[in-house]
Every structure is written in C-alpha cells, then in structure tokens.
N, C-alpha and C positions, 0 to 999 in steps of 0.2 A: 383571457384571450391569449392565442397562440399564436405566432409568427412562423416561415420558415426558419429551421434551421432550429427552431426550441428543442431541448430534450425534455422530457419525462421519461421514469419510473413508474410502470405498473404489473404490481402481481410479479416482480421477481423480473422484468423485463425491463428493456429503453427501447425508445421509441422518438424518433425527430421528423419535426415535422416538415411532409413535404413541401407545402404552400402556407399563404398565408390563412388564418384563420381554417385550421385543417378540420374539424367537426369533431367529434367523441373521439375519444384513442382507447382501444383499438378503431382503425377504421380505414379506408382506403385514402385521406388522408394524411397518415402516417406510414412511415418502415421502420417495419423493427429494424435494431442494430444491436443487440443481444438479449438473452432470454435465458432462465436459470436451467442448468444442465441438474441431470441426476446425480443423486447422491453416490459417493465413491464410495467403495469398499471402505472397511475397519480396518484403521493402522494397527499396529501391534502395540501389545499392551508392554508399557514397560514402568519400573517401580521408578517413582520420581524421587533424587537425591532430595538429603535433609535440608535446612535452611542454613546446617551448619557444615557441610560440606563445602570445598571450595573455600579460596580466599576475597575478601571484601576488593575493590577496586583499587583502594587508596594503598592495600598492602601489594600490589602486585609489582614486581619489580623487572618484568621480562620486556617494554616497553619505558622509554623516558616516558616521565609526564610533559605534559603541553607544554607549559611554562619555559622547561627545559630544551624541550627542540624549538622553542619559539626564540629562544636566547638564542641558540647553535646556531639556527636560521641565519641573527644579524647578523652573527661573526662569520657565518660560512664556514662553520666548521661541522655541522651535521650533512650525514648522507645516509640513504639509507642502502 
C-alpha cells in the first residue's frame, strides 16, 4: 500500500505518489520525477597505471597527517 508522497523505482524510473492509495505505477496516480536517459557516448580509452605506480598513502609526505593537524589545531598553530 502507497501513500502520498511514497517514491518507487520502476524500469530505470521514480515515480511518487500523488495521493493516497495511487493504484498500479505507472498510472495517473503517480508522476514521474525522473527516468533513465540514453546512453552516452564512449570515453576514451586510456591504459590504466600499474598497481605499482604511485605511492601508498601512509608514504605520502606533501600533506600532515590527521593526527598531526589535529595536534596543530589544539595549540593553534596550524593554518592552511
């Protein structure tokens, strides 16, 4: 059972209803309030870096860690 105001999903669409107990959906009802658009064009293909490319997180050093601006924060002596 459906109330005003319920959403569903069908078939790639939403749909909320307009009253209470609105009957099948699709139907008059409900209104739609979006519906799947066509498919975009093909991005460009491009070669995906190795897994060993790039540094891990914990090596990165162009950013403090948390911990560290969390300290700077108390003392007020971080800014960015």
């Amino acid at each position: 059972m459906f109330y005003a105001g319920d959403v569903v999903a069908l078939n790639g669409g939403s749909f909320i209803a307009r009253k209470d107990v609105p009957g099948p959906c699709p139907g008059p009802g409900w209104q739609l309030i979006a519906s799947q658009g066509r498919r975009g064009a093909a991005g460009e293909k491009r070669a995906r870096p190795s897994r060993l490319e790039g540094r891990c997180g914990s090596e990165r050093r162009d950013h403090p860690r948390l911990e560290d601006r969390s300290r700077a924060l108390r003392r007020g002596a971080y800014h960015d």
